[in-house]
C-alpha positions as CSV (number, residue, x, y, z in Angstrom):
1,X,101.0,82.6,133.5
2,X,103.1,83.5,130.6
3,X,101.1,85.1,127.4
4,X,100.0,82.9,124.5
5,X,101.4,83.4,120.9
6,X,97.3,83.8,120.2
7,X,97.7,87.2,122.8
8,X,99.2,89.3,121.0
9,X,97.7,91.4,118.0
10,X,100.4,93.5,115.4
11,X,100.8,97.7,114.8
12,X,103.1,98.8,112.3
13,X,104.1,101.1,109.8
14,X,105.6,98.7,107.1
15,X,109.0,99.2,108.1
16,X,108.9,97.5,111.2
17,X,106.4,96.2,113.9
18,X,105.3,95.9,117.5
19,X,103.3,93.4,119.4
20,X,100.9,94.2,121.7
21,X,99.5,92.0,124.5
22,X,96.0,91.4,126.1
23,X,97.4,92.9,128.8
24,X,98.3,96.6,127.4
25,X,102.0,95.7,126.8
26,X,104.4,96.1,123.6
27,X,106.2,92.9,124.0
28,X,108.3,92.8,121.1
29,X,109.3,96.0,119.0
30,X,112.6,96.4,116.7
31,X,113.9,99.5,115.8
32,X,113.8,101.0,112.9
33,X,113.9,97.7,111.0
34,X,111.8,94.3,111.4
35,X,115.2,92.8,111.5
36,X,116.8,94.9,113.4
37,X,117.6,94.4,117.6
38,X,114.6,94.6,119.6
39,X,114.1,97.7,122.3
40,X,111.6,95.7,123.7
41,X,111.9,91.9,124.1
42,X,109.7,90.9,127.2
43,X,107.9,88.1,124.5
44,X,111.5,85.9,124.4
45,X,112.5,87.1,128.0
46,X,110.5,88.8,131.2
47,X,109.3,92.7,131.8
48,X,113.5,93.2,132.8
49,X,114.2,92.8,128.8
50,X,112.4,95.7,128.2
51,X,108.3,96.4,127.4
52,X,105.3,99.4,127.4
53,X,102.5,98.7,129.3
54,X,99.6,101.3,129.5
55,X,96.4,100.0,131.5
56,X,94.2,101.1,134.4
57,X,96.2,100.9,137.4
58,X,94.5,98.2,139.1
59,X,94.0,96.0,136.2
60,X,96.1,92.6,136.6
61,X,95.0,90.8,134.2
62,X,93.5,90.8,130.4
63,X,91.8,93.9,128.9
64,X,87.7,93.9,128.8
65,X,88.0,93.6,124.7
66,X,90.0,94.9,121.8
67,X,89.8,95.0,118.3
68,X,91.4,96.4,115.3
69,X,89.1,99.5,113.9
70,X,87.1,98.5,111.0
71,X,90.2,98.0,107.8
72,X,92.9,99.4,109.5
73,X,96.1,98.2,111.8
74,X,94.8,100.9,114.4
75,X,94.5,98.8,117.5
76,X,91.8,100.0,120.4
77,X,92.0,97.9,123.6
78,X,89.4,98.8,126.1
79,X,89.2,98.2,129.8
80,X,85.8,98.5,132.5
81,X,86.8,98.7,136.0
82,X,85.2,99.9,139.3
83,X,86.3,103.6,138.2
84,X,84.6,103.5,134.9
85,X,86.1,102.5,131.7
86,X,89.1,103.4,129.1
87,X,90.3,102.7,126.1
88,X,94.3,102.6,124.5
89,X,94.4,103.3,121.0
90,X,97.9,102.1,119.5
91,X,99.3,102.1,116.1
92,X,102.6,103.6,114.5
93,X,102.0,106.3,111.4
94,X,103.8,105.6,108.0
95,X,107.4,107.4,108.8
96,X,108.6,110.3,107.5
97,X,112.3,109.5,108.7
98,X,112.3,107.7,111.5
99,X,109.6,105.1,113.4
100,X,106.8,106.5,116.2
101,X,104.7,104.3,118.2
102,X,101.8,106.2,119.1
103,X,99.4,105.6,122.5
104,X,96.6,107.5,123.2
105,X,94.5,106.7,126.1
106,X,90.9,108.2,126.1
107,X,88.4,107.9,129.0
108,X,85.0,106.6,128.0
109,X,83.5,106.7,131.0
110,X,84.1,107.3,135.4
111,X,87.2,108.3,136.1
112,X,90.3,106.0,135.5
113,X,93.5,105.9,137.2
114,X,95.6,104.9,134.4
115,X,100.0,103.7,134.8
116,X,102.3,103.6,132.2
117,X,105.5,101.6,132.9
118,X,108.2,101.7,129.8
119,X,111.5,99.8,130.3
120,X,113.1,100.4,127.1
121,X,116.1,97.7,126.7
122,X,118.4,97.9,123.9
123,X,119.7,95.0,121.9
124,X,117.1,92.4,122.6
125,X,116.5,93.1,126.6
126,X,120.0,93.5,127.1
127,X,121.4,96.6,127.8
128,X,120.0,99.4,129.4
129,X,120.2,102.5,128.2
130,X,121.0,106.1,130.2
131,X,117.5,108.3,130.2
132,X,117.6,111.6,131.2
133,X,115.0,114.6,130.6
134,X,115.0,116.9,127.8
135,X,112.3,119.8,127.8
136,X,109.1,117.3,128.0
137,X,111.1,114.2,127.0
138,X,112.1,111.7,128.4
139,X,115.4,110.4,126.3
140,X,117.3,107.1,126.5
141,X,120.7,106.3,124.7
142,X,122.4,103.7,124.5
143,X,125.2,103.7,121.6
144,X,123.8,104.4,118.0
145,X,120.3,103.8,119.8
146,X,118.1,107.3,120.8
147,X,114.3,106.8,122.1
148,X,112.5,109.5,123.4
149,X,109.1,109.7,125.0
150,X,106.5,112.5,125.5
151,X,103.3,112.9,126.0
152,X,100.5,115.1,125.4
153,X,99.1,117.1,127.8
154,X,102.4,116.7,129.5
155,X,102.4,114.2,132.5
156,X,104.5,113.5,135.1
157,X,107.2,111.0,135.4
158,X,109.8,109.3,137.2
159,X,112.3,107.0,137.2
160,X,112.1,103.3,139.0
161,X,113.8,100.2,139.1
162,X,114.9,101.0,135.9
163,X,111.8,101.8,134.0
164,X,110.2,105.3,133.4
165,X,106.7,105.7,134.9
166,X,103.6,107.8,134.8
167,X,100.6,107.6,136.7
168,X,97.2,109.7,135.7
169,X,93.2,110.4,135.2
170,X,91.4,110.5,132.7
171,X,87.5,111.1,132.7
172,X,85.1,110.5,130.1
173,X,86.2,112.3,126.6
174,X,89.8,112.8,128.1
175,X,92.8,112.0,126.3
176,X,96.5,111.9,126.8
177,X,98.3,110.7,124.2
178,X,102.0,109.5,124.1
179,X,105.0,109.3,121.7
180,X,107.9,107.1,121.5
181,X,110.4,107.9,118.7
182,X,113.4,106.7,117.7
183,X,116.2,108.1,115.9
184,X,120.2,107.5,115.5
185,X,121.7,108.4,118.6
186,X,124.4,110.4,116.5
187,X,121.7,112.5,114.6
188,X,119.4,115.3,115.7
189,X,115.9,114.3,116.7
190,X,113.2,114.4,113.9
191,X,110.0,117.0,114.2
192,X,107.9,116.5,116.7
193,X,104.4,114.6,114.9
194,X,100.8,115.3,116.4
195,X,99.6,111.8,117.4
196,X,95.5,112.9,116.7
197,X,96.5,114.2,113.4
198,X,99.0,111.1,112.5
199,X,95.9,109.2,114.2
200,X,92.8,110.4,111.7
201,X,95.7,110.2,108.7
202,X,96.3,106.7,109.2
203,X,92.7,105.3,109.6
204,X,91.7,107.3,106.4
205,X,95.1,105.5,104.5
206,X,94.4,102.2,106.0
207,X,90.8,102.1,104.7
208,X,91.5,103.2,101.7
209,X,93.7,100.4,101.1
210,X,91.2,98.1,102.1
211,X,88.8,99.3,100.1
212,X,91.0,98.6,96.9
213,X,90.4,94.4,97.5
214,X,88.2,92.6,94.8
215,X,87.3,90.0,96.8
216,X,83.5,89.8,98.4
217,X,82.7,86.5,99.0
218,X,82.3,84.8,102.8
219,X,84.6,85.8,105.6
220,X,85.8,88.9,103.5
221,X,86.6,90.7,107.1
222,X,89.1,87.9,107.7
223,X,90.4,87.9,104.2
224,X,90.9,91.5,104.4
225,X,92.3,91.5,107.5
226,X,94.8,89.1,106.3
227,X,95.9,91.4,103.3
228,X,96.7,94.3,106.0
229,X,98.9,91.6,107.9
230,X,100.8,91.3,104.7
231,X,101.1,94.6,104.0
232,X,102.1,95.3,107.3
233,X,104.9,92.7,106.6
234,X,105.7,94.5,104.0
235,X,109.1,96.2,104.2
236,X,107.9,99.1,102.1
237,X,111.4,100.5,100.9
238,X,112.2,97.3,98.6
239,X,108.9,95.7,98.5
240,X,110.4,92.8,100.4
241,X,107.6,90.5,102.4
242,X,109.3,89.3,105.9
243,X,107.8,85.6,106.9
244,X,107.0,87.1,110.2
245,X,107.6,90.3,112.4
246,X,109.3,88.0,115.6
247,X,111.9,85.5,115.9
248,X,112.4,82.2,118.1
249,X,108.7,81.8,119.1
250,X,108.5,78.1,119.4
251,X,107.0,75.2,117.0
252,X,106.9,73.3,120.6
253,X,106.5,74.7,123.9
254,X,109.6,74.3,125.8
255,X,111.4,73.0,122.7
256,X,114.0,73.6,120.4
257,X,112.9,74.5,117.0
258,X,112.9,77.8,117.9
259,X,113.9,80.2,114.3
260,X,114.3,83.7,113.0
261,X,111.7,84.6,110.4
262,X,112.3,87.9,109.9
263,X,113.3,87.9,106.3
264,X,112.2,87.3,103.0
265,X,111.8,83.6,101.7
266,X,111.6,82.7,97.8
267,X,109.7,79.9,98.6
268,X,106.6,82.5,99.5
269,X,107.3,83.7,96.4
270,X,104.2,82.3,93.6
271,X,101.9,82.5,96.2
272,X,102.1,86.1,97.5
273,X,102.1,87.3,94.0
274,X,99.1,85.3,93.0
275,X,97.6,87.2,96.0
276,X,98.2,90.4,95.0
277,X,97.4,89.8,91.3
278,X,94.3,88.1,92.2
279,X,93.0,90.3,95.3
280,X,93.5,93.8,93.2
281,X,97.0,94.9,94.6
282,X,99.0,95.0,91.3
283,X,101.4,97.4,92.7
284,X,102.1,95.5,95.5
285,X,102.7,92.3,93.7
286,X,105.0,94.5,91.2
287,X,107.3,95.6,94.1
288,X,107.4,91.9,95.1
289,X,108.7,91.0,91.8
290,X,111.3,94.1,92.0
291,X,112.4,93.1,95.0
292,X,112.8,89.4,93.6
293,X,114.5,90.0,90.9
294,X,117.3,92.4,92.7
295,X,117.7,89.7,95.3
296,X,118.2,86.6,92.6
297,X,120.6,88.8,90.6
298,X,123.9,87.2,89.8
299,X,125.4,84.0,89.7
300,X,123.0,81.4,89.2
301,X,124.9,79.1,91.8
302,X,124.6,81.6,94.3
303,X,121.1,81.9,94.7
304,X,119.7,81.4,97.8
305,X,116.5,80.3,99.7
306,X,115.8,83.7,101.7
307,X,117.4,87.2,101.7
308,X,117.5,90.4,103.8
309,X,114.9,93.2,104.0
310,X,116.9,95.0,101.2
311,X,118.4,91.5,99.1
312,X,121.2,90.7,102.1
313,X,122.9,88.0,101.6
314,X,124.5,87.0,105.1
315,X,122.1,86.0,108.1
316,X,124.4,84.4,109.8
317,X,122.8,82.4,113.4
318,X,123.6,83.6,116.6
319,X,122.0,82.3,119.9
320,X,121.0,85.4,122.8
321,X,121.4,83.0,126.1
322,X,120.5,85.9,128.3
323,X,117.2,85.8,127.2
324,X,115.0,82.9,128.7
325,X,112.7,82.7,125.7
326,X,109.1,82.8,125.2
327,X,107.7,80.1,127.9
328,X,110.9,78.5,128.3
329,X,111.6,77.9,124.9
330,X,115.3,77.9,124.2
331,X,117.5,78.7,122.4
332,X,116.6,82.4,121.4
333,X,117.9,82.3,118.1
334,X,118.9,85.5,115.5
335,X,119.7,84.9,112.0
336,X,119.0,81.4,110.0
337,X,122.0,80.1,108.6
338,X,119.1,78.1,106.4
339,X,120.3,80.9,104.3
340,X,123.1,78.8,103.5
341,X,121.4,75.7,102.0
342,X,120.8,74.3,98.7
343,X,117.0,74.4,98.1
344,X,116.3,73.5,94.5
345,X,112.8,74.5,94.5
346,X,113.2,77.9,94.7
347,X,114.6,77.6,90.9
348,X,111.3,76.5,90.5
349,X,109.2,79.5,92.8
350,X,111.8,82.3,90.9
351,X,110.4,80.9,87.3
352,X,107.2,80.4,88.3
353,X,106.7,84.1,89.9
354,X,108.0,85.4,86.8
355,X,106.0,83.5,84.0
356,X,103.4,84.6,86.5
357,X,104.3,88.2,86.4
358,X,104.8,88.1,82.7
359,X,101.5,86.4,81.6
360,X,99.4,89.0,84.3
361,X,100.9,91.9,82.4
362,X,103.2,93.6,84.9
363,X,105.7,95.8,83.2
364,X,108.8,93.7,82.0
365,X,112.4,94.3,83.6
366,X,115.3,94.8,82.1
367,X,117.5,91.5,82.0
368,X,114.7,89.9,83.6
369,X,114.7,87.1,80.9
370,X,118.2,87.5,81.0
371,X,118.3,86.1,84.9
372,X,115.8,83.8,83.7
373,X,118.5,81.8,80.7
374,X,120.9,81.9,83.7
375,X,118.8,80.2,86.0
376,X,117.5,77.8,83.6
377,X,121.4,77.0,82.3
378,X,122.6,76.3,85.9
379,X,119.4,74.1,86.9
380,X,120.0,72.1,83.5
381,X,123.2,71.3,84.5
382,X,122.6,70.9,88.3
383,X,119.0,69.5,89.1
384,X,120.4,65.8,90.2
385,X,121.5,67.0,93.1
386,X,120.0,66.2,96.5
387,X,119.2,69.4,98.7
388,X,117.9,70.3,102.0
389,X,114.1,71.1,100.5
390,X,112.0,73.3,101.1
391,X,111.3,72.7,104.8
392,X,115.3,73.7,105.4
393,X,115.9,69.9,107.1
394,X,118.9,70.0,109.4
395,X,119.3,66.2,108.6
396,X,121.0,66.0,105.6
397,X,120.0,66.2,101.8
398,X,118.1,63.9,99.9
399,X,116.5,63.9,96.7
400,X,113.1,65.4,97.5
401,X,110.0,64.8,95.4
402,X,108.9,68.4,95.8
403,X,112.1,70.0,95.3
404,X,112.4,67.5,91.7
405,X,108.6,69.0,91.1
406,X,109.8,72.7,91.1
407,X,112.3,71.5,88.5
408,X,110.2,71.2,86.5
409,X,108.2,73.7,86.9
410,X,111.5,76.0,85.9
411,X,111.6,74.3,82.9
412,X,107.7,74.2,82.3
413,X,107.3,78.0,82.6
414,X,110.7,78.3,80.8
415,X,109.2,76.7,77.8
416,X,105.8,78.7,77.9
417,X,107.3,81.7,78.6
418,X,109.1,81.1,74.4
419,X,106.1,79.3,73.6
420,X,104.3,82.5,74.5
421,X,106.6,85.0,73.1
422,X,108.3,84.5,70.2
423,X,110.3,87.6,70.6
424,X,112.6,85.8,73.5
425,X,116.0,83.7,72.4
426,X,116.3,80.4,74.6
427,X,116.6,76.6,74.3
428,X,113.7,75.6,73.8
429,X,114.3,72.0,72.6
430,X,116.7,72.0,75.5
431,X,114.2,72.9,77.9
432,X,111.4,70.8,76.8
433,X,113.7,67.5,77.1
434,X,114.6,68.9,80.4
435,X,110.9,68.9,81.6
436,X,110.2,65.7,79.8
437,X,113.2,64.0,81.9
438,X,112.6,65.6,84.9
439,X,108.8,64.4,85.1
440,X,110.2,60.5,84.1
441,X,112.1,60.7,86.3
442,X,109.8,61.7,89.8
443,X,107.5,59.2,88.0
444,X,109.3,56.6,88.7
445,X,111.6,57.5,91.7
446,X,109.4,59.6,93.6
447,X,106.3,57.6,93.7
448,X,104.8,54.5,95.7
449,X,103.0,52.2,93.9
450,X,102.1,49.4,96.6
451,X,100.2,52.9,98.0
452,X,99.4,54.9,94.6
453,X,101.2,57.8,96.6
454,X,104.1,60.3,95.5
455,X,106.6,59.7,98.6
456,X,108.9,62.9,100.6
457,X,112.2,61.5,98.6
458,X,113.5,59.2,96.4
459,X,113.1,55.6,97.7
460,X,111.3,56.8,100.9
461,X,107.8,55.7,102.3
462,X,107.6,59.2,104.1
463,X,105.1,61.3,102.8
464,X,105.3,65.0,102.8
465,X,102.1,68.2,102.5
466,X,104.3,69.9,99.9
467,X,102.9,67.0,97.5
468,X,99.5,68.8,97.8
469,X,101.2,70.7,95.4
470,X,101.7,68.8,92.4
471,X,98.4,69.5,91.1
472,X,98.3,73.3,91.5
473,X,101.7,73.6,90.1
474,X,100.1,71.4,87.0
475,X,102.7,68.5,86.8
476,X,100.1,66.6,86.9
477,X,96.1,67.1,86.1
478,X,93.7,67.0,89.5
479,X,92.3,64.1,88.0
480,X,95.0,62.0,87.9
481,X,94.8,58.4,90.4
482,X,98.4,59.5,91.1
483,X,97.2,62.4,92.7
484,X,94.1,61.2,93.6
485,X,96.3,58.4,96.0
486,X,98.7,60.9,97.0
487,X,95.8,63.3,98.8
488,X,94.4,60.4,100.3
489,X,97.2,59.0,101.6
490,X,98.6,62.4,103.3
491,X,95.1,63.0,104.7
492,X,95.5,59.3,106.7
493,X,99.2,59.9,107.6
494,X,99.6,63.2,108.4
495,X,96.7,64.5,109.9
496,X,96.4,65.4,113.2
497,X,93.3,65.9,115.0
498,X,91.7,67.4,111.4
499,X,94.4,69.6,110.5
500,X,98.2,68.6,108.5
501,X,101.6,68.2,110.0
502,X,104.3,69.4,107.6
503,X,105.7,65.5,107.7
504,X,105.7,62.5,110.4
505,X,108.0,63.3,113.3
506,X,109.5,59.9,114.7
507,X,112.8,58.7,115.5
508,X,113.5,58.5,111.3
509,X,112.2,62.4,111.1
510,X,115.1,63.9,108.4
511,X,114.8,67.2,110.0
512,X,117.5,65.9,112.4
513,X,116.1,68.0,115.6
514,X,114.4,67.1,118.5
515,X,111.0,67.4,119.9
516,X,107.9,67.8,118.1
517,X,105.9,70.9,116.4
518,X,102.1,71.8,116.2
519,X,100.2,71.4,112.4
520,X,101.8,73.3,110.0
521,X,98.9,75.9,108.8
522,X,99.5,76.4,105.0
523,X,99.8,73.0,104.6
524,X,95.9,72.5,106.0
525,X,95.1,75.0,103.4
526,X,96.8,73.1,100.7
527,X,94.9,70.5,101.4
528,X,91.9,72.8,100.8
529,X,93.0,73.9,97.9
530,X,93.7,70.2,96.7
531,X,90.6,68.7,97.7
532,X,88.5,71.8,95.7
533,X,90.7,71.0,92.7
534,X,89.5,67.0,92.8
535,X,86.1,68.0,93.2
536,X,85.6,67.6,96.9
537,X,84.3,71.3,97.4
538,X,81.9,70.6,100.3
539,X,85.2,68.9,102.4
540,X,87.3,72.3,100.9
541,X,84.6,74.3,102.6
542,X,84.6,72.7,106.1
543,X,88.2,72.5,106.0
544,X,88.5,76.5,105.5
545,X,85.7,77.1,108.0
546,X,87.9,75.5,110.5
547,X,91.1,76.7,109.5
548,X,89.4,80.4,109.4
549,X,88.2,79.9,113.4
550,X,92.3,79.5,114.2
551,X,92.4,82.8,113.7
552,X,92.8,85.0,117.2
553,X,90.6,87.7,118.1
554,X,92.1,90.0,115.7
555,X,92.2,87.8,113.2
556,X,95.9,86.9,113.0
557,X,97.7,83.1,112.2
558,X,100.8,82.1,113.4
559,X,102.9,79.5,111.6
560,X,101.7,76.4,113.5
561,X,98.2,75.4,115.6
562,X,98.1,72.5,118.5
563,X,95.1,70.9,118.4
564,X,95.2,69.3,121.8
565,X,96.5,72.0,123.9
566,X,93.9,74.4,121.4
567,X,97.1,77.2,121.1
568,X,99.0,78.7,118.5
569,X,102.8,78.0,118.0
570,X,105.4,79.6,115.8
571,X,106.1,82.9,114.5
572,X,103.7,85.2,114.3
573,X,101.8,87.1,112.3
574,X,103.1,84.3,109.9
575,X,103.3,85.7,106.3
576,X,102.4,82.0,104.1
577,X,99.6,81.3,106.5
578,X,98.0,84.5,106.1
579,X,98.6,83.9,101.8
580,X,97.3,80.9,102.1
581,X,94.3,81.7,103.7
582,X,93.8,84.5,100.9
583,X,94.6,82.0,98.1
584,X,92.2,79.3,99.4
585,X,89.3,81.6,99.9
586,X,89.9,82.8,96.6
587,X,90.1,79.2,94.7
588,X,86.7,78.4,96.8
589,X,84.7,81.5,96.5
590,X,87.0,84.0,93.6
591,X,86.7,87.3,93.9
592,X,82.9,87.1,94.2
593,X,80.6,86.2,96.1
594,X,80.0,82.1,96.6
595,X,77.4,80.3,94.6
């Protein structure tokens, strides 16, 4: 049977990451960025596109347990067999120069045969690289590519089918621990590290991290766990957040809505801040902004919906038809030319974020209100313009209610941000009228009154979960029978077995793709958040409860959840899932603990 998305738990060292499966494996790992092509790609393809599996030798199946050591992204998977019993600890260190993915196996009881089997496979499973011995290493190259492995005490191995193999015992207290680096082929290996050393150094860092949060209300484990995703998404150079560390794992089973989600979208952008503001990560939340405000920079009419690690502005799509994908699930897919579409709400996420950043006290920028005028002057001029919203349809623009929302939100927070400090030029008069025509208008376009619901687009009866919004955003108050209607009236058309779709899929979808897709995760959390700000806390509650048992064993959310077949779908560890399970249990429960 192939792995589920829900198998696999994340190690990383916030420049890049690896997945790990139930069985012992590194599925997935790209080297030395998250974006960059994977060495091992056996979670889009089979073992021949390259993986790292460490696990008693007889052991065909799923380890005996595993979990993440208390606050940390220091993964221990343990095994009991007839021999006795093991463990594999695996994480990778904060780099010096270039990325280590550390294994140690320890003996915990008996005596263990143990087989290590690494088929290293450069650009995404596809080429094989030439390995040869060096001293104790074993080293594979393969153009600008150079991986070595070693091990400590040194163990023996040999070459098969393509794969480089080891075979040992360990008894109770023993320990061998290995190394894989990487480095540019062209360039002289880094220093050696000493995996026990790197091992205690990044348990101690990890914890103390963890120990910074200010939240300590109910399931603060899972809420903690979900910071360390995020930080582990992290790409710690720019402050960048990816959506996810993997690409093209399927919204359907055997479908085709299959993406790359290994950069940074705007539209995260409010939300992850709030988190890091909110949780006790200010630094965090100021790289964030950094990194936001170096990727928006320059011509207003230019700005797009997502960016590279470092700001990049070309992600151009390109499909890998050597590789079979994960269950079946093609096309395998790098790059999102998404990158290309017109999104007008992300005018609204860039204000937003900064009014938020402002207001919290982060350090100003220079020509950060500067960007802000230019935004603000293009969007004046531009804002009747259909777009591809913020779900990136494929079917053609439309005027989206959501995307109109976020309008105004860029002129709201434009207008509080002079209202608020006096000391700032803008056009203020300007910018109210703008808000005051952008709200008549959504009034009256945008909304349903046969239903007393706010509709996906202009003139449409589709409704869409981004709606949940409108409240939080403050276009209009919690209270409101517009708003009132418009939760009601998503929770009876999209919901699906007691969790939200993004938007009804049927023959009129405006996605323009095929197939179908699992409940979209934040938008279930929305719906929290929206039914705690109407009073409804008890139905909040239940909600989260629910939403917090989708979690995996480790305590990781992918992007989507289907209830029937009970699995996770879509990229994983997803980045808004994981902030919306922060912000939610911090609108239920603050920073404190519950009353």
């Amino acid at each position: 049977m192939h792995p589920r998305i829900e198998d696999y738990a994340l190690i990383g060292d916030e420049q890049t990451a690896a997945l790990v499966g139930l069985d012992g494996s590194v599925d997935w790992l790209c080297l030395p960025r998250f974006d960059s092509a994977a060495c091992f790609a056996r979670l889009l393809g089979d073992e021949d596109n390259g993986h790292w599996r460490i696990a008693p030798k007889d052991a065909e199946g799923p380890c005996t347990r595993r979990a993440y050591r208390h606050d940390t992204l220091v993964l221990d998977t343990e095994w009991e067999t007839g021999e006795g019993a093991v463990r594999v600890t695996d994480f990778m260190p904060e780099r010096d120069r270039t990325p280590h993915l550390v294994r140690i196996v320890e003996g915990l009881g008996g005596r263990v045969t143990v087989r290590s089997t690494l088929r290293l496979r450069f650009d995404y499973g596809s080429i094989v690289p030439w390995v040869h011995r060096s001293g104790e290493e074993r080293v594979a190259v393969a153009g600008p590519d150079a991986v070595w492995l070693r091990s400590e005490p040194d163990v023996h191995t040999w070459g098969e089918d393509f794969g480089t193999h080891s075979e040992f015992t360990v008894e109770e207290g023993g320990q061998v621990a290995f190394v894989l680096g990487w480095h540019p082929s062209y360039e002289s290996p880094p220093p050696r590290i000493n995996p026990h050393k790197a091992l205690r150094t990044s348990v101690r860092d990890w914890r103390e991290w963890a120990g910074r949060c200010r939240y300590d209300g109910p399931h603060r484990d899972t809420v903690v766990r979900s910071l360390i995703t995020l930080k582990a998404l992290t790409y710690r150079p720019t402050g960048g957040i990816v959506a996810a560390a993997t690409t093209s794992l399927p919204e359907e089973v055997g479908g085709v809505r299959n993406w790359d989600y290994r950069y940074c979208w705007l539209r995260d952008s409010t939300l992850t801040l709030n988190v890091g503001l909110s949780a006790g990560y200010r630094e965090e939340a100021e790289a964030w902004r950094d990194w936001l405000l170096r990727a928006v920079a320059g011509d207003p009419a230019d700005l797009q919906i997502m960016y590279g690690l470092a700001g990049e502005r070309r992600l151009p799509e390109v499909e890998l038809p050597w590789l079979s994908g994960f269950a079946g699930s093609t096309p395998v897919r790098i790059g999102n030319d998404a990158y290309t579409q017109l999104q007008l709400d992300v005018y609204g996420e860039v204000m937003d974020s900064l009014y938020l950043a402002r207001s919290s006290g982060l350090s100003t920028r220079p020509h950060m209100w500067a960007i802000q005028v230019a935004l603000m002057d293009w969007l004046r001029d531009e804002w009747r313009q259909p777009d591809e919203g913020l779900w990136e349809v494929r079917g053609g623009r439309r005027h989206f209610v959501h995307s109109k929302v976020m309008v105004w939100v860029a002129a709201d927070r434009a207008v509080r941000t002079l209202e608020e400090n006096p000391g700032l030029d803008g056009d203020l008069d300007g910018w109210r009228a703008l808000r005051d025509e952008v709200h008549r208008e959504v009034c009256e376009k945008g909304f349903d009154r046969e239903r007393n619901t706010f509709t996906q687009s202009y003139g449409s009866r589709e409704l869409d979960a981004a709606l949940l919004l409108i409240p939080r955003v403050g276009f209009l108050p919690p209270e409101d029978p517009r708003v009132l209607g418009t939760i009601d009236a998503i929770r009876e058309d999209l919901e699906h077995h007691g969790f939200l779709r993004r938007y009804s899929l049927d023959e009129t979808t405006v996605d323009g793709l095929p197939g179908d897709e699992g409940t979209f995760l934040v938008c279930s959390f929305w719906l929290a958040d929206a039914l705690q700000m109407t009073g409804r806390t008890e139905e909040a509650r239940e909600l989260f409860e629910r939403l917090v048992g989708l979690c995996n064993d480790v305590g990781l959310l992918s992007e989507e959840y289907d209830p029937v077949a009970r699995r996770q779908l879509g990229n994983v560890p997803q980045a808004f899932s994981h902030v919306g399970l922060v912000n939610t249990a911090l609108a239920l429960f603050g920073t404190g603990e519950a009353g």
